[in-house]
N, CA, C and O atoms as CSV, one atom per row, in Angstrom:
chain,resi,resn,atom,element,x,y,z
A,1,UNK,N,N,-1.251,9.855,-26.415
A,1,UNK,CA,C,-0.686,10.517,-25.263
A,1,UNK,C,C,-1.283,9.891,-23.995
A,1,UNK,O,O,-2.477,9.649,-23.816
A,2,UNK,N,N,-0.395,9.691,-23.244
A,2,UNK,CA,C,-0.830,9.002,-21.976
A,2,UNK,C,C,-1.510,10.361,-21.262
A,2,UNK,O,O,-1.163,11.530,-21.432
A,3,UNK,N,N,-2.639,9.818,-20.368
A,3,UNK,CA,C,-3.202,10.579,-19.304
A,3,UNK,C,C,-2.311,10.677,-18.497
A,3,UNK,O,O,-1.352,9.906,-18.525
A,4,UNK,N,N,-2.449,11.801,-17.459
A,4,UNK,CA,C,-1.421,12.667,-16.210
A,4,UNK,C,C,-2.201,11.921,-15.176
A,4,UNK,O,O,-3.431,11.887,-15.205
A,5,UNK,N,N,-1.479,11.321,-14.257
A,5,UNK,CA,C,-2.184,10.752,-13.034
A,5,UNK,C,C,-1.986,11.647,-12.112
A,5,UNK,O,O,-0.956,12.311,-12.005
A,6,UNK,N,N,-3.150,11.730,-11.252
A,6,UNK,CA,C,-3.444,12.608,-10.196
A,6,UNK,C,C,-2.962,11.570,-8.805
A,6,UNK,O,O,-3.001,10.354,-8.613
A,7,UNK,N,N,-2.638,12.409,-8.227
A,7,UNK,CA,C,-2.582,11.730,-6.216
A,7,UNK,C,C,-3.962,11.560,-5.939
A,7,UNK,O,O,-4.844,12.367,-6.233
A,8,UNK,N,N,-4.212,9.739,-4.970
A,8,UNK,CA,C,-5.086,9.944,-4.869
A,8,UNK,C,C,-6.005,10.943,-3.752
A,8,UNK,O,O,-7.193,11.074,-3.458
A,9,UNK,N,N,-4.644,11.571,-3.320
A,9,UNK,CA,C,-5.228,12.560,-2.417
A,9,UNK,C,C,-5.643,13.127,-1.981
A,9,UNK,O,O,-6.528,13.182,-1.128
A,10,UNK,N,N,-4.507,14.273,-2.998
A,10,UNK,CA,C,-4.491,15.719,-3.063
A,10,UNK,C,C,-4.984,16.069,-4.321
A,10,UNK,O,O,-5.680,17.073,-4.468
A,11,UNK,N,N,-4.622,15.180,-5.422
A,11,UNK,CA,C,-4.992,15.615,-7.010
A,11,UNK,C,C,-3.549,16.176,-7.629
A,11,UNK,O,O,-3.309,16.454,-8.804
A,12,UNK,N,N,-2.767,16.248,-6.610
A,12,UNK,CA,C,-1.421,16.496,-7.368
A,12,UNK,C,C,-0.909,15.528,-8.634
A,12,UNK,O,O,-1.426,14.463,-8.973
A,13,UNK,N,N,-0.016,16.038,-9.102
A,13,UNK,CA,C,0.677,15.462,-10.344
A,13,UNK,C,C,1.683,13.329,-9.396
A,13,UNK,O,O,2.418,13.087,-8.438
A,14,UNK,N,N,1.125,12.635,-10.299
A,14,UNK,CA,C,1.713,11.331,-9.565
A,14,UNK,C,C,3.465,11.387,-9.844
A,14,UNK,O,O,3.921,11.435,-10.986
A,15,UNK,N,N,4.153,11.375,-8.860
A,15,UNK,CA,C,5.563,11.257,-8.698
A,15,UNK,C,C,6.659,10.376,-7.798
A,15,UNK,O,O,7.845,10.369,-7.468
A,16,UNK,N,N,5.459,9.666,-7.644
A,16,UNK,CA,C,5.879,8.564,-6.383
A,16,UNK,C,C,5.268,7.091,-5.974
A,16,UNK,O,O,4.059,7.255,-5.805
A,17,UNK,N,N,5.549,6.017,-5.799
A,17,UNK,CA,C,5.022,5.024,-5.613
A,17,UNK,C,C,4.913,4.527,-4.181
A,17,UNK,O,O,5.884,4.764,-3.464
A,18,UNK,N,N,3.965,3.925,-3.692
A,18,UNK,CA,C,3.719,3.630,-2.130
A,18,UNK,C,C,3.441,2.242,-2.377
A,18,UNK,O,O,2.874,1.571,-3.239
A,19,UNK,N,N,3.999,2.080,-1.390
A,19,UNK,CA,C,4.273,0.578,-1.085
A,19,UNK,C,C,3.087,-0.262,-0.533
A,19,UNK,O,O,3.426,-0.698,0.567
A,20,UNK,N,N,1.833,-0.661,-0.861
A,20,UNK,CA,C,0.651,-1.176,-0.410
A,20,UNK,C,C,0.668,-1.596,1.232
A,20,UNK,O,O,0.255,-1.033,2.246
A,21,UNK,N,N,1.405,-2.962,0.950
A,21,UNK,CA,C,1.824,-3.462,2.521
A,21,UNK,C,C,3.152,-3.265,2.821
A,21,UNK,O,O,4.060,-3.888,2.271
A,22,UNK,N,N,3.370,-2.091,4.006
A,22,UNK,CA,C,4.678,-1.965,4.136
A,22,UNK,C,C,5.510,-3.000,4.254
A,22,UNK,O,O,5.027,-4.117,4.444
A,23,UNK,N,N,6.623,-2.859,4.183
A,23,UNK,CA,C,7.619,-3.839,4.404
A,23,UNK,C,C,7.830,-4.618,5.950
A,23,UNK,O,O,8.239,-5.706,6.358
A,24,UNK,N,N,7.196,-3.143,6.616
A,24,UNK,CA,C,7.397,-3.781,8.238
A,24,UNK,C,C,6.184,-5.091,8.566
A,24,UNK,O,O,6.010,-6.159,9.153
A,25,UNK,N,N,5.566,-4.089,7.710
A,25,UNK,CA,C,4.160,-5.443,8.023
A,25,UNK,C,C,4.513,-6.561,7.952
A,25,UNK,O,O,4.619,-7.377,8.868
A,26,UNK,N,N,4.772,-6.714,6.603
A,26,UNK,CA,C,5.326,-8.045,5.824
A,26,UNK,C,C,6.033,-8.989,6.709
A,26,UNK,O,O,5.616,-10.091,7.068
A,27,UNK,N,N,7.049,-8.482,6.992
A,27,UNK,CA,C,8.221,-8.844,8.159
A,27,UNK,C,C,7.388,-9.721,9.294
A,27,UNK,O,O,7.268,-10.945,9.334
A,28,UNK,N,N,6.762,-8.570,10.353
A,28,UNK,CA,C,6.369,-8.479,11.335
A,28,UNK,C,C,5.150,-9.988,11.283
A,28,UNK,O,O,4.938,-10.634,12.309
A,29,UNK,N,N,4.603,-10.270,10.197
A,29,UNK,CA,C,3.617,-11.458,9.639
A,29,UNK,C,C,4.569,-12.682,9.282
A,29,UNK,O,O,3.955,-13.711,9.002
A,30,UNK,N,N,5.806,-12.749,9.246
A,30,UNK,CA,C,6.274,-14.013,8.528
A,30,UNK,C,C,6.251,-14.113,7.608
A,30,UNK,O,O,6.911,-15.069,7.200
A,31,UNK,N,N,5.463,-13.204,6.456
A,31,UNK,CA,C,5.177,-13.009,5.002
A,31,UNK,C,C,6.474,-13.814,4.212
A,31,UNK,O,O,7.413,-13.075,4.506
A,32,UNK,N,N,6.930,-14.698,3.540
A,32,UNK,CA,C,8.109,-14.377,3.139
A,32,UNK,C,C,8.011,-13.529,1.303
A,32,UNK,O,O,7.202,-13.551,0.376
A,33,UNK,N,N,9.379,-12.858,1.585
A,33,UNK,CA,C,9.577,-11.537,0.799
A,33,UNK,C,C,10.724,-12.145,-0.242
A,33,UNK,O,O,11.579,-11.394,-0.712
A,34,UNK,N,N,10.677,-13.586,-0.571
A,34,UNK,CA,C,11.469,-13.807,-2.018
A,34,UNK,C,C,10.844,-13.448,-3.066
A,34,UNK,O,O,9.656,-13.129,-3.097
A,35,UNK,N,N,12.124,-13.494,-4.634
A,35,UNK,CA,C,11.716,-12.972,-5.587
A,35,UNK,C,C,10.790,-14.277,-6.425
A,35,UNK,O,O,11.169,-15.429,-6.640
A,36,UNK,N,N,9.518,-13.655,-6.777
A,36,UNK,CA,C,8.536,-14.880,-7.318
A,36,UNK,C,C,8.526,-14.017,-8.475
A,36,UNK,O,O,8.970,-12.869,-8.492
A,37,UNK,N,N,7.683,-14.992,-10.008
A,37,UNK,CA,C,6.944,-14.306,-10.891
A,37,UNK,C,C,6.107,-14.114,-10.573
A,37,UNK,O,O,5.486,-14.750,-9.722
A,38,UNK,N,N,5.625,-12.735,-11.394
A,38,UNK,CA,C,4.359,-12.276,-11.397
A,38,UNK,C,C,3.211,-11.861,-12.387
A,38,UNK,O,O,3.647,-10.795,-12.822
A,39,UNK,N,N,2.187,-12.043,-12.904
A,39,UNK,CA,C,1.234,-11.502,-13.632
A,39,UNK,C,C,0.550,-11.034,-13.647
A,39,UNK,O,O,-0.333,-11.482,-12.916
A,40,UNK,N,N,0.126,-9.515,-14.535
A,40,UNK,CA,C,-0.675,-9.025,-14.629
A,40,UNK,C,C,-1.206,-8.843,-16.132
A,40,UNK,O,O,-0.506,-8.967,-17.137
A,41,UNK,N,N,-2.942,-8.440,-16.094
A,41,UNK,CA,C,-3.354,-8.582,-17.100
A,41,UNK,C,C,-4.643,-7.404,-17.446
A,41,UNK,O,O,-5.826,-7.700,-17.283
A,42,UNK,N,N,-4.354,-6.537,-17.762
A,42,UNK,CA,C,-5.105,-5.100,-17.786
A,42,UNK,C,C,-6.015,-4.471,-19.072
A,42,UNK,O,O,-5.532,-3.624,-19.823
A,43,UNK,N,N,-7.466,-5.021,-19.239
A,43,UNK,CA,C,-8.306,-5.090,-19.838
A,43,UNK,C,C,-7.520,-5.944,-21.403
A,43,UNK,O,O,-7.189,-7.110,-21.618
A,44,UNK,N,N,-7.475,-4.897,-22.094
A,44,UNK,CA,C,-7.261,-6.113,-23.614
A,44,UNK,C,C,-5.805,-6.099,-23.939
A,44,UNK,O,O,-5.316,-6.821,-24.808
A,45,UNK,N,N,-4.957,-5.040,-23.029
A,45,UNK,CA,C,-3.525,-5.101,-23.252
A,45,UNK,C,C,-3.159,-6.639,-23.148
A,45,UNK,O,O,-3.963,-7.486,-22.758
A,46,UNK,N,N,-1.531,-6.977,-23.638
A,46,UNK,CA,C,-1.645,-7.998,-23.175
A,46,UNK,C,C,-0.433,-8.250,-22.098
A,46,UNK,O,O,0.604,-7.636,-21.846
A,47,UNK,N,N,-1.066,-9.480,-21.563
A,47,UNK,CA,C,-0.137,-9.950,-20.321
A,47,UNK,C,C,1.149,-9.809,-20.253
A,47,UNK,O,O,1.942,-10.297,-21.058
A,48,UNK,N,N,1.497,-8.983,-19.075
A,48,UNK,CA,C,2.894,-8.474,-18.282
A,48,UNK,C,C,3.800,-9.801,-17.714
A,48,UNK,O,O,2.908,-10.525,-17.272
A,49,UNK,N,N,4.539,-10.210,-17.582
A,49,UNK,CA,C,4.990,-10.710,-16.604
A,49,UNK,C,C,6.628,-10.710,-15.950
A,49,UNK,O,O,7.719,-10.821,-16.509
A,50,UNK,N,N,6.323,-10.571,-14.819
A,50,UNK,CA,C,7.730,-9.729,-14.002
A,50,UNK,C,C,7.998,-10.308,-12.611
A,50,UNK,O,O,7.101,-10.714,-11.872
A,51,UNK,N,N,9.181,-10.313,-12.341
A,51,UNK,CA,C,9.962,-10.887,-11.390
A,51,UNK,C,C,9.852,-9.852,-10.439
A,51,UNK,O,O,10.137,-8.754,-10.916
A,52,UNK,N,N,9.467,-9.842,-9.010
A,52,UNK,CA,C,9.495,-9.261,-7.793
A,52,UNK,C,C,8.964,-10.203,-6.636
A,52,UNK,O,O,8.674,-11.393,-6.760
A,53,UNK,N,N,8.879,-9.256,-5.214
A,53,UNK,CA,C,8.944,-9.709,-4.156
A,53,UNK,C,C,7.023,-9.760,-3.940
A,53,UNK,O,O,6.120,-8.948,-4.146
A,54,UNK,N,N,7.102,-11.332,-3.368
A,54,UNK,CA,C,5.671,-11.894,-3.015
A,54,UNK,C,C,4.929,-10.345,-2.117
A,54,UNK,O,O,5.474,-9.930,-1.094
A,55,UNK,N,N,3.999,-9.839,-2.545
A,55,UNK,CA,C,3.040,-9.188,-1.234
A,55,UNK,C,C,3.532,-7.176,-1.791
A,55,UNK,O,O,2.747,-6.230,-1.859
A,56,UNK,N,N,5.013,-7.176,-2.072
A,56,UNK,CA,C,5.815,-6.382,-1.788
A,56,UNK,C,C,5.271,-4.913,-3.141
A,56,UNK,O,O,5.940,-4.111,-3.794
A,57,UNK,N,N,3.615,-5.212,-3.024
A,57,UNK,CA,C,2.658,-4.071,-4.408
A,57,UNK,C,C,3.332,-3.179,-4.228
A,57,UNK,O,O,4.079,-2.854,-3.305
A,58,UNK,N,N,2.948,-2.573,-5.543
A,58,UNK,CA,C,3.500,-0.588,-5.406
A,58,UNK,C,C,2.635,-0.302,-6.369
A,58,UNK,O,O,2.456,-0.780,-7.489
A,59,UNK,N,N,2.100,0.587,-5.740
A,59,UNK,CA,C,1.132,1.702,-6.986
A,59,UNK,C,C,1.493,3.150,-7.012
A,59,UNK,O,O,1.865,3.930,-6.136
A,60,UNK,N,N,1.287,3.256,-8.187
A,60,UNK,CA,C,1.868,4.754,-8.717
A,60,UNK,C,C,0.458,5.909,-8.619
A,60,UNK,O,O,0.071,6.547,-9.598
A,61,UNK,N,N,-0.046,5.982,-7.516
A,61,UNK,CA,C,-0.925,6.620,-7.685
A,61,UNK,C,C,-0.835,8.283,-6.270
A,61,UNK,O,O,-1.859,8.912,-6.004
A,62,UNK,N,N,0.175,8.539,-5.799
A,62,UNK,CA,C,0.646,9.326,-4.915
A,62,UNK,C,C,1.546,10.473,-5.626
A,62,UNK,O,O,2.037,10.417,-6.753
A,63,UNK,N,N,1.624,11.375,-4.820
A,63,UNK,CA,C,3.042,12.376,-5.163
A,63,UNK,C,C,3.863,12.259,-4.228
A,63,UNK,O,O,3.519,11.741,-3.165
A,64,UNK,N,N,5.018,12.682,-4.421
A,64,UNK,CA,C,6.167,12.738,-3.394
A,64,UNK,C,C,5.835,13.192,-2.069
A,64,UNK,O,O,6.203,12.502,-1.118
A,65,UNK,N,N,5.150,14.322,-1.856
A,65,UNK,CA,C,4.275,15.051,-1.146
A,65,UNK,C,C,3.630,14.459,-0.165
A,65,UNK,O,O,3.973,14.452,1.017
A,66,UNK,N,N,2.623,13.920,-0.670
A,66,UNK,CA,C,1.982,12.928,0.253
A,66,UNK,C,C,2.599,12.152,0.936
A,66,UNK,O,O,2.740,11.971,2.145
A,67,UNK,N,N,3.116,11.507,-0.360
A,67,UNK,CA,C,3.999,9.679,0.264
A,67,UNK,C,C,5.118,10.242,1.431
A,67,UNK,O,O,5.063,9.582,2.469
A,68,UNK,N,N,5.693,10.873,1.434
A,68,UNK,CA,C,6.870,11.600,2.198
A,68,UNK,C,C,6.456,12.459,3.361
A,68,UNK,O,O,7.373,12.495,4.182
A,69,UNK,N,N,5.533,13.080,3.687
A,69,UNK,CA,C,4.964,14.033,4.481
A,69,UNK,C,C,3.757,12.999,5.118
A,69,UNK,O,O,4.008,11.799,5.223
A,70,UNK,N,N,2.832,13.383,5.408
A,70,UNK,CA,C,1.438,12.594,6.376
A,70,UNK,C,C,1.355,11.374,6.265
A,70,UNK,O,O,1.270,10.673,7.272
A,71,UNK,N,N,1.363,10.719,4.711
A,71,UNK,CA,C,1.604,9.472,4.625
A,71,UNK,C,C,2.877,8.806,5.419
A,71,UNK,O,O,2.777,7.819,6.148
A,72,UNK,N,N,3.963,9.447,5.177
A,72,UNK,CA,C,5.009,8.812,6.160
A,72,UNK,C,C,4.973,8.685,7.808
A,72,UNK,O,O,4.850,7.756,8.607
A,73,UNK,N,N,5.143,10.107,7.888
A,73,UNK,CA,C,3.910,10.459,9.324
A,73,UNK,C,C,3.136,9.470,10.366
A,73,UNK,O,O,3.307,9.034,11.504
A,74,UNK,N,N,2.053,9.357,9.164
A,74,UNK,CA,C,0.941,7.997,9.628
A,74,UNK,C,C,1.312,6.791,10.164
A,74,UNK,O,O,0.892,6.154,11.129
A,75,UNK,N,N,2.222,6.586,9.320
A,75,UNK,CA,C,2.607,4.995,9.597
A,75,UNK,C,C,3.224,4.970,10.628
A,75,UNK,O,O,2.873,4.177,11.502
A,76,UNK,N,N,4.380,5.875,10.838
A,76,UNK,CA,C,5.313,6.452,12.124
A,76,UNK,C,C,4.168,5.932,13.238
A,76,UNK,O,O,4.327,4.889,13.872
A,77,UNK,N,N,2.974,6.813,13.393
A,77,UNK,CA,C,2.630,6.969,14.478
A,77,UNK,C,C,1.506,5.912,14.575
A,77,UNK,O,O,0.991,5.791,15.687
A,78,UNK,N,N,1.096,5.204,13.665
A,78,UNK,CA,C,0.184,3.601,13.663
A,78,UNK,C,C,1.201,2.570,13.669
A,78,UNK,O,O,0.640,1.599,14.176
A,79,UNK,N,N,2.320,2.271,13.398
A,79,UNK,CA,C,3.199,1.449,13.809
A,79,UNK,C,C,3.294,0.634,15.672
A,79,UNK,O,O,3.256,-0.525,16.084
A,80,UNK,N,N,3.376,1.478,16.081
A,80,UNK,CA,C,4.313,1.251,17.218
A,80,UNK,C,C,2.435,0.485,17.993
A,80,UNK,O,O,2.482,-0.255,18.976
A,81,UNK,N,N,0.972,0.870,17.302
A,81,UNK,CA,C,-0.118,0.044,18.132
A,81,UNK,C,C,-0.543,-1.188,17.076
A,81,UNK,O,O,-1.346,-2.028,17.482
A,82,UNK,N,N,0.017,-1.293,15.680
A,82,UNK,CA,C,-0.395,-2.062,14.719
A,82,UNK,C,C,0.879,-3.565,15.691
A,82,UNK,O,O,0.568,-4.456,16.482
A,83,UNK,N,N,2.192,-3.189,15.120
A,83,UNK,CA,C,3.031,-4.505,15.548
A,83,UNK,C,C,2.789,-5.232,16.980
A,83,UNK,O,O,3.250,-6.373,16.944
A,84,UNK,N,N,2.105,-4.854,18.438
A,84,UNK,CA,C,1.442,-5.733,19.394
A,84,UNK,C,C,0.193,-6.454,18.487
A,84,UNK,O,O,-0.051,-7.659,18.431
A,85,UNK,N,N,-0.470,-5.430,17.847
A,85,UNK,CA,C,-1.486,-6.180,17.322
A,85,UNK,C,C,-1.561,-7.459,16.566
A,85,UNK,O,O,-2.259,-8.441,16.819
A,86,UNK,N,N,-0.679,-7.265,15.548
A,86,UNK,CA,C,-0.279,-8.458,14.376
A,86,UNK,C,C,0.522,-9.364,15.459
A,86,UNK,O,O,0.348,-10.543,15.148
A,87,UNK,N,N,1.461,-9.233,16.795
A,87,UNK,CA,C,2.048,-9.854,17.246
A,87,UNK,C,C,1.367,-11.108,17.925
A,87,UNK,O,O,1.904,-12.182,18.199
A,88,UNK,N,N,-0.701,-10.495,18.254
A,88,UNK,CA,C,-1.298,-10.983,18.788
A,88,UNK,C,C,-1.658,-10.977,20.233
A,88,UNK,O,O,-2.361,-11.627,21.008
A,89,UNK,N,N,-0.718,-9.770,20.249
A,89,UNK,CA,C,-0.795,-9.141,21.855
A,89,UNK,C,C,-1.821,-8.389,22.219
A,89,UNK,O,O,-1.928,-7.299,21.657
A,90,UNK,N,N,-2.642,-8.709,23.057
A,90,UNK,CA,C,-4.094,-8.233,23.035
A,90,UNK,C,C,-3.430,-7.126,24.484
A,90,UNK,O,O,-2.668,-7.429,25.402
A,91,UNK,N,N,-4.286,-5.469,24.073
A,91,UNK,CA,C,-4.248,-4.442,24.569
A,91,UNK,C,C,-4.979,-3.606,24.668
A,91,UNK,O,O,-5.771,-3.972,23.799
A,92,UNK,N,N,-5.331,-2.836,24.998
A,92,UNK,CA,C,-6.277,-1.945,24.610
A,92,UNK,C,C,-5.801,-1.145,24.590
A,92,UNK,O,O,-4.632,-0.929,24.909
A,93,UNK,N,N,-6.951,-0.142,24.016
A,93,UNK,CA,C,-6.250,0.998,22.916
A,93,UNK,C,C,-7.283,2.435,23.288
A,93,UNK,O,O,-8.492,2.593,23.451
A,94,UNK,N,N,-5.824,3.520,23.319
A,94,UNK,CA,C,-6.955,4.981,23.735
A,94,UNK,C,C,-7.170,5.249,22.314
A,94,UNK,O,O,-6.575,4.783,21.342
A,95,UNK,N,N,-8.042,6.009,22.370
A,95,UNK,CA,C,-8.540,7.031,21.441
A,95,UNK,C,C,-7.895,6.979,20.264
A,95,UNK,O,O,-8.181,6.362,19.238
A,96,UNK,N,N,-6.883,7.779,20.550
A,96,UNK,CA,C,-5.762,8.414,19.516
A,96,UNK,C,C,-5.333,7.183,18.990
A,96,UNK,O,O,-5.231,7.160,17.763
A,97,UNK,N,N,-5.000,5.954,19.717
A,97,UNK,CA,C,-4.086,4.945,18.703
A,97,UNK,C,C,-5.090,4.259,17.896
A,97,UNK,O,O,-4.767,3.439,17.037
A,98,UNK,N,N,-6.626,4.657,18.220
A,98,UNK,CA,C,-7.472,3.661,17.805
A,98,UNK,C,C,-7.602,4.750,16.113
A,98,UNK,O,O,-7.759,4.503,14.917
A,99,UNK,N,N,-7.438,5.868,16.898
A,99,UNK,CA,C,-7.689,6.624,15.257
A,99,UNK,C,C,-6.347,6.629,14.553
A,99,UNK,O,O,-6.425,6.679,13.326
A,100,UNK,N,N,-5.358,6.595,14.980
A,100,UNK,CA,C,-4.189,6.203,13.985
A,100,UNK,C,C,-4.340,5.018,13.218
A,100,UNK,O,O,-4.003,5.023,12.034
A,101,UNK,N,N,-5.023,3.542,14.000
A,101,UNK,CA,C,-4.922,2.473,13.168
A,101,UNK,C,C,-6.199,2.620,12.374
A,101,UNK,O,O,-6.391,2.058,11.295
A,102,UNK,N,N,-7.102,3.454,13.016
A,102,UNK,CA,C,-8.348,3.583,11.856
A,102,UNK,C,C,-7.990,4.455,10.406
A,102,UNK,O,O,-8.550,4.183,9.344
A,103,UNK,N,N,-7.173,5.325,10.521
A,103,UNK,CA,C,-6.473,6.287,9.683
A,103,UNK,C,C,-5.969,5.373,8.600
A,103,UNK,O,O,-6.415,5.268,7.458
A,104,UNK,N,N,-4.681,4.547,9.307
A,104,UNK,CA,C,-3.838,3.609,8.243
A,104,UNK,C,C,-4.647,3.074,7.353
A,104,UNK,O,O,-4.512,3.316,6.153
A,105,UNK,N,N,-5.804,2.098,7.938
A,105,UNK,CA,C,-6.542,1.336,7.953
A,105,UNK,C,C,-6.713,1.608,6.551
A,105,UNK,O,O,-6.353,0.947,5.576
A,106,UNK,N,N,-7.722,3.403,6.676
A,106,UNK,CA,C,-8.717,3.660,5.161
A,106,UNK,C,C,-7.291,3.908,4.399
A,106,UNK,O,O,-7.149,3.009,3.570
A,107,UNK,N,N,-6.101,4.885,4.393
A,107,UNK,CA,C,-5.172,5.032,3.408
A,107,UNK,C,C,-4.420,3.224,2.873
A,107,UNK,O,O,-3.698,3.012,1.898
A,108,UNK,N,N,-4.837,2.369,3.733
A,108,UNK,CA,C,-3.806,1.551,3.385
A,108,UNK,C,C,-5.408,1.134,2.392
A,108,UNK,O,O,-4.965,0.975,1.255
A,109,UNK,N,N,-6.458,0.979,2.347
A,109,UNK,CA,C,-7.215,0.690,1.807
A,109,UNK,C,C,-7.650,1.434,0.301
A,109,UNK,O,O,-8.037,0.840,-0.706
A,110,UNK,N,N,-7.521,2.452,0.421
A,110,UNK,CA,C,-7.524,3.452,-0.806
A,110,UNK,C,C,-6.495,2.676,-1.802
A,110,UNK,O,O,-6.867,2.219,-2.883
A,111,UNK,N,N,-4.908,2.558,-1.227
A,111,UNK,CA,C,-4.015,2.466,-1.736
A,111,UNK,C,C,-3.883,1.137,-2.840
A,111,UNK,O,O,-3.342,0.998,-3.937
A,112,UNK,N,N,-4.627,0.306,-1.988
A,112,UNK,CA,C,-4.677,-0.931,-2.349
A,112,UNK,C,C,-6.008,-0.894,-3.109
A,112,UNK,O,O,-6.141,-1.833,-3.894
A,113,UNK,N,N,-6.990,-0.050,-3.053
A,113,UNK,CA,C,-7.712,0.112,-4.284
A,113,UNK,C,C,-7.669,0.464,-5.704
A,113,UNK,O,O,-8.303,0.256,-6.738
A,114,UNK,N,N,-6.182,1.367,-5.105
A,114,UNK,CA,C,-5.748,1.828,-6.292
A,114,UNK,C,C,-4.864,0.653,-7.381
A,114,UNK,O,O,-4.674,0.866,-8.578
A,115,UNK,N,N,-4.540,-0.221,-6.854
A,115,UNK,CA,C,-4.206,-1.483,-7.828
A,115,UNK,C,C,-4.879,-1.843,-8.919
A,115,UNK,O,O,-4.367,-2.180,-9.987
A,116,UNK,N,N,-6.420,-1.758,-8.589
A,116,UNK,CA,C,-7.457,-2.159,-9.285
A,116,UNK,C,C,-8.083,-0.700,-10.214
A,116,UNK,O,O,-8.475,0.393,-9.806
A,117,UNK,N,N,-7.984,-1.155,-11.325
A,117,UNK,CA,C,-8.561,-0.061,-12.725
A,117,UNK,C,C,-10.109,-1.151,-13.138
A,117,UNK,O,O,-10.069,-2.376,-13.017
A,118,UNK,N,N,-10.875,-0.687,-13.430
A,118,UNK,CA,C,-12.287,-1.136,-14.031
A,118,UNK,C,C,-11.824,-2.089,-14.979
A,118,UNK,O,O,-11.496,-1.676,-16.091
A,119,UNK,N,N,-11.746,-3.297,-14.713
A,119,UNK,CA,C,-11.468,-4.173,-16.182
A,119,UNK,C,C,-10.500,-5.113,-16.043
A,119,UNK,O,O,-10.629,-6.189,-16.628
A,120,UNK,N,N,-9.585,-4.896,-15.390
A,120,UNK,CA,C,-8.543,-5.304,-14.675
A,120,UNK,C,C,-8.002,-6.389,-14.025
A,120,UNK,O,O,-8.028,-6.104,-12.828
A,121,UNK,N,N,-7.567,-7.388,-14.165
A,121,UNK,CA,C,-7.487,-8.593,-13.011
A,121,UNK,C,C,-6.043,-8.746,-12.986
A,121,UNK,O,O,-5.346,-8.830,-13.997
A,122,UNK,N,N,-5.679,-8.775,-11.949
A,122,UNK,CA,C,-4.163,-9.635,-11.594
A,122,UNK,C,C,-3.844,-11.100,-10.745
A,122,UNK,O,O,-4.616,-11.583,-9.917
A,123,UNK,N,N,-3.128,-11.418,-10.964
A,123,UNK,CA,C,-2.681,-12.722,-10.826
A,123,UNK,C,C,-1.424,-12.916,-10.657
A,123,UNK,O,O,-0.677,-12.979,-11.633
A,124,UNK,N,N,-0.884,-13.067,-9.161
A,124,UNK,CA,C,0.578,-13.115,-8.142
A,124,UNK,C,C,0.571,-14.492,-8.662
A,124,UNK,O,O,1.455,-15.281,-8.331
């Protein structure tokens, strides 16, 4: 029986996948977003390999809840001081936008921790 994944949140039941680096990011960087192979390789299971978009992670470690509510939220309102930034447009920043991009910052960091299980290595 498979284990029940929790949000890494809230601890809710997992029902949703979040997108590591948003799509806007991606964009907004030049990233390009064609379909490449991919590999992964997760302690002694053996190797996955699957067709998707370069950069374009998703981890299943959220609920609908989250991902849809504050998480969506967040980005809304770290967006609009992140894209001058990545643009290279130097600004300065009050308070509030500095804690929105500090906010993203740790969730986009959690999120992307959550890729990684003890044992684990992948290979884009």
């Amino acid at each position: 029986m498979r284990p029940i994944r929790l949000c890494l949140f809230c601890g809710g039941r997992v029902n949703s996948k979040e997108h590591v680096w948003p799509v806007w990011l991606l964009a907004a960087l030049g990233v390009e977003t064609r379909r490449t192979r991919m590999r992964s390789e997760r302690g002694t299971r053996p190797a996955e390999t699957w067709s998707g978009f370069n950069l374009s992670l998703q981890v299943r470690h959220v609920c609908q809840r989250c991902n849809n509510r504050w998480m969506s939220a967040l980005e809304t309102r770290a967006q609009p001081f992140l894209r001058p930034l990545v643009a290279g447009t130097v600004s300065a920043l009050e308070p509030s936008a500095q804690a929105a991009i500090a906010t993203w910052a740790i969730k986009t960091a959690m999120a992307f921790e959550a890729t990684r299980v003890e044992g684990d290595s992948f290979a884009w």
